[in-house]
C-alpha positions, 0 to 999 in steps of 0.5 A: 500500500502506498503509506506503507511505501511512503513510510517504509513499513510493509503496513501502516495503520489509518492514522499513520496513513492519514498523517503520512498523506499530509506530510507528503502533501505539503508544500515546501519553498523548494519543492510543492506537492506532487502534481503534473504541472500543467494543465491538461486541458483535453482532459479536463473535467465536466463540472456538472455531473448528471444522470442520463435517464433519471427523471429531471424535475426543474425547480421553480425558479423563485423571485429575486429580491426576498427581504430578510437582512442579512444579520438575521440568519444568526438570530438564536432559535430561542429569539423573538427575532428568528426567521419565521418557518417556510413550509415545506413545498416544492417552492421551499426546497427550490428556494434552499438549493438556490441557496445552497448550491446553486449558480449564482452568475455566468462570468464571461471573457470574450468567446469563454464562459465560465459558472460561479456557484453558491458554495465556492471552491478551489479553482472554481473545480466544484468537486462538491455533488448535492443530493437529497432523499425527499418525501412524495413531492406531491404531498408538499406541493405542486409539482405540475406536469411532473407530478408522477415524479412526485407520487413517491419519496426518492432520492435525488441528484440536484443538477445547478446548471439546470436548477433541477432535480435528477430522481435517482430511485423511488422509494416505496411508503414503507422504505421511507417510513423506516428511514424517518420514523425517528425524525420530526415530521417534515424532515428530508435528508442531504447528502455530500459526495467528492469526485476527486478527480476535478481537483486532482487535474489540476492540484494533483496529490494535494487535492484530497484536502481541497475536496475536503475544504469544498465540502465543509464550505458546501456544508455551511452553505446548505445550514445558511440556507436552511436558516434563511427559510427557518429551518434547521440542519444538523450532521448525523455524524454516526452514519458509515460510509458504507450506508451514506454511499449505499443510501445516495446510490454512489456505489453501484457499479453499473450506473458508474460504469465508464464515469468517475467514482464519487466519494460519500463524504457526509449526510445531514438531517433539515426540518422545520421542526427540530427542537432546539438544542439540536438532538443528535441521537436518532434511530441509526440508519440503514441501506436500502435494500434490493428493493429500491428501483434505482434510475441514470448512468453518470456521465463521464467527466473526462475522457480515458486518459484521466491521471490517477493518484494513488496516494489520493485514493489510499487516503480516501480508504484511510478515513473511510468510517464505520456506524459509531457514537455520535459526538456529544460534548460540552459547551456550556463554557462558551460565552453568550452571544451578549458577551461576543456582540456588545454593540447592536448586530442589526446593522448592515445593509444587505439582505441575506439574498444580496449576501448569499447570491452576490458572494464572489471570492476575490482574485487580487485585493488592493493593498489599500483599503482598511476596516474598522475594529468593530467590523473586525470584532463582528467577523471573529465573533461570528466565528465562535459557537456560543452557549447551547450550540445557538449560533449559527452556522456551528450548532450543525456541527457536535463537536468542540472547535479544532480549528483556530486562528494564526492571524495576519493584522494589516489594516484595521483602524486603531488596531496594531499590525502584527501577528494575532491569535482568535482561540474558538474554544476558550478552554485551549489558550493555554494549551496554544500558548504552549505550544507557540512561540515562548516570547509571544505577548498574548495580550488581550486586545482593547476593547474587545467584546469580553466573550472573544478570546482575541490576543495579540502576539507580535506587533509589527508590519506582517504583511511580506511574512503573509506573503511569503508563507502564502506561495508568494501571493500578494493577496495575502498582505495586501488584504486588511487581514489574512490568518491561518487556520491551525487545527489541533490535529494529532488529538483529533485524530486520537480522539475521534479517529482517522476520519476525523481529518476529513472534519478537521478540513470541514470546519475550516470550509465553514470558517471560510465560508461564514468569512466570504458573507461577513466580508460581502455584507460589509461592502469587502471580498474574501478568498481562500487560500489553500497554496501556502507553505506548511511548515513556515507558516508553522516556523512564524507561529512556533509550531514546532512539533505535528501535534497542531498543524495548518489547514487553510488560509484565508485572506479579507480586504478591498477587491480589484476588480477585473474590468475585462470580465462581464457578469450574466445571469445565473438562469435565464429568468433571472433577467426577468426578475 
């Protein structure tokens, strides 16, 4: 096996492979991660994924222009001020996949065009497919010329460019009450798959952790959209593999016959109804049986002289997971929302519709524009979960914060540059002040909301440090702010497993994606930066051992805009709202 290679030993256990896969994967200044080097553009891969065969029912495209503010997704479940409660129709569901995942504009250059989405990802390569298990459309709403589609519950591939649903089985009455006899009435099931191979075409080994980045931005953006209709979205994060990818259809071979494999990555549960706090424990799932009557053939993304990577495919074997306990831990240290916002969060002019729809990640920032400490202190409090599991987006995951952050300060009014640290579990700062730099400062930043553990470290110019442990990138010092996320990585993965890398690189997307909408409703952009150097960035923290490492970047500030490109619209109609 190739860890086993890697490491010099005939076998390696999961976790060895897990931590052999990311010390091979780094990128060093001398040598990166192994990749072609070129792109190959015969074989590049078709974005969208569908299903030759399967019924295609198109979602009602909804109106533009719904007028819920953006600050009002992050109203606690317990407050007066939460998002009133869309049933659930057909124009509901539609409503959350517009949301979630799909287009959001066409971008143009000369002859080329090109989609933007919903959920970003790295290099616009979308490696992220949608699918849900729904009740009988036709008993939520109606559904028109398709209504047999409708006459039963099933499982479906939702297709973005399309805006549509592709129905990959039926399932009979009593199938699906055997799925949902536990959850709250109004329940429907989504689920998220990788294909690998989109970003390994151009990112070679290194793309696993890219998948993985998509996956945790895809996974807010489907718990944002929920909280814009008043729902709830919660992980179950004790279903295995092996039923996730039985449930979504992905392991049979005859519908993949001559198309790329998808990997099942995660299963969450939306309802209307789901008491609050979240309850994780429900009747396990099951796969379907020989029943089921499945429909479609995936299309082949790119023609047969696709590139493997071995080392990709023995890490995907490596956090695979069983049926397990779902994770419950305590967060009742974490501070109240009052103590992370001590001025008003209603503010802002967007509506979540301008937030969620008009995202776009930044390609160069303008080395000029700063931001003020209280819109800084909002960003980082939105970052933090908070007493119950209340806040939103983290009340959708059960675990305690892994992921933490080295931050680049450039250019916040009456803030120091320098190096800081934000710590999302209050119960780890002296574990990092351990683990960083010994002369380190760790000052608590004036002013600062008393429930935000925001310390200064360094003060001093950063920005060539951001820079150059960024790949040589400029956007990274020429933002207001750019950080890295350290996760604590060799005790989650003693803790929860080998799979757990997989999360660990998940809430780093959710921390990217909440900071792509924080910068958009405050008039700035935002990018992820996956291409950084590993182990300098851990030398400028003081990092020294594997325990803790970095798993992404991120980088905040003014746009320059590319005045070559034009923007249309996402869907036809769109012109007409």
């Amino acid at each position: 096996m190739i860890f086993g290679q890697l490491s010099g030993e005939a076998e390696a256990s999961a976790e060895e492979g897990v931590v052999a896969y990311h010390e091979r994967t780094k990128h060093h200044f001398h040598r990166y991660a192994a990749a072609l080097g070129t792109m190959d553009w015969a074989t590049q891969p078709d974005p969208f994924r569908r299903y030759a065969g399967a019924d295609l029912l198109r979602l009602p495209l909804p109106k533009a222009g719904r007028p819920l503010p953006y600050w009002q997704l992050y109203a606690s479940v317990y407050s007066s001020a939460r998002v009133p409660t869309m049933p659930l129709s057909l124009e509901s569901i539609s409503l959350f996949f517009r949301y979630a995942l799909s287009l959001t504009a066409w971008k143009q250059s000369g002859d080329t065009t090109w989609p933007l989405r919903a959920n970003p990802s790295s290099g616009n390569l979308h490696p992220t497919e949608g699918y849900a298990v729904l009740p009988a459309l036709g008993q939520i709403g109606t559904i028109g010329d398709s209504s047999d589609i409708g006459a039963a519950a099933g499982v479906y591939h939702y297709a973005p460019k399309e805006h549509a649903l592709e129905r990959r089985a039926v399932l009979n009455a009593t199938r699906w009450a055997e799925l949902t006899e536990s959850f709250p009435e109004g329940s429907f099931l989504v689920g998220l798959s990788s294909v690998h191979w989109r970003e390994a075409w151009k990112y070679g080994e290194r793309a696993f952790r890219y998948c993985q980045h998509d996956v945790g931005h895809a996974l807010a953006s489907l718990r944002i959209a929920a909280a814009a209709l008043g729902w709830r979205l919660v992980l179950l994060d004790s279903v295995s593999d092996a039923t996730l990818s039985n449930l979504l259809g992905l392991g049979r071979d005859e519908d993949f016959a001559a198309a790329e494999r998808e990997e099942a990555d995660l299963l969450v549960l939306i309802s209307p109804a789901l008491p609050a706090p979240f309850l994780t424990e429900f009747k396990p799932l099951t796969a379907h049986g020989g029943d089921v009557l499945w429909q479609g053939r995936a299309n082949t993304l790119s023609p047969e002289n696709s590139v493997a990577w071995p080392a990709i495919a023995a890490v995907a074997q490596a956090t695979r997971r069983g049926a397990r306990a779902p994770i419950q831990e305590n967060f009742s240290g974490f501070p109240s929302e009052d103590a992370l916002f001590d001025t008003p969060i209603r503010q802002g002019l967007l509506t979540a519709e301008m937030a969620i729809l008009g995202r776009r990640s930044a390609v160069a920032m303008d080395g000029l524009t700063s931001i003020s400490r209280a819109t800084f202190f909002r960003m980082l409090a939105r970052l933090m979960p908070t007493q119950e599991r209340q806040a939103m987006p983290w009340d959708a995951i059960p675990w305690r914060p892994r992921i933490h952050l080295g931050l680049f300060v450039h250019r916040v009014d009456g803030l120091a540059p320098g190096l800081y640290a934000l710590v999302r579990d209050p119960d780890q700062v002296d574990v990092l002040k351990r683990v960083l730099h010994a002369e380190f400062g760790w000052q608590r930043v004036p002013d600062c909301p008393p429930g935000l553990p925001l310390y200064l470290l360094k003060e001093g110019d950063c920005r060539a440090l951001a820079i150059t442990v960024s790949c040589g990138q400029d956007i990274a010092g020429d933002g207001a702010f750019s950080l890295a996320m350290i996760a604590d990585y060799m005790d989650s993965l003693a803790g929860y497993g080998s799979g757990f890398y997989r999360n660990l690189f998940w809430e780093a997307g959710m921390v990217g994606q909440v900071l792509y909408l924080e910068a958009e409703e405050s008039g700035i952009r935002a990018t992820g930066i996956g291409c950084y150097f590993d182990d300098p960035v851990h030398a400028a923290f003081g990092i020294e051992a594997r325990e803790w490492q970095s798993f992404y970047h991120f980088t905040v500030g003014g746009p320059v805009e590319d005045g070559r490109l034009t923007t249309l619209p996402a869907y036809k109609l769109d012109e007409e709202h």
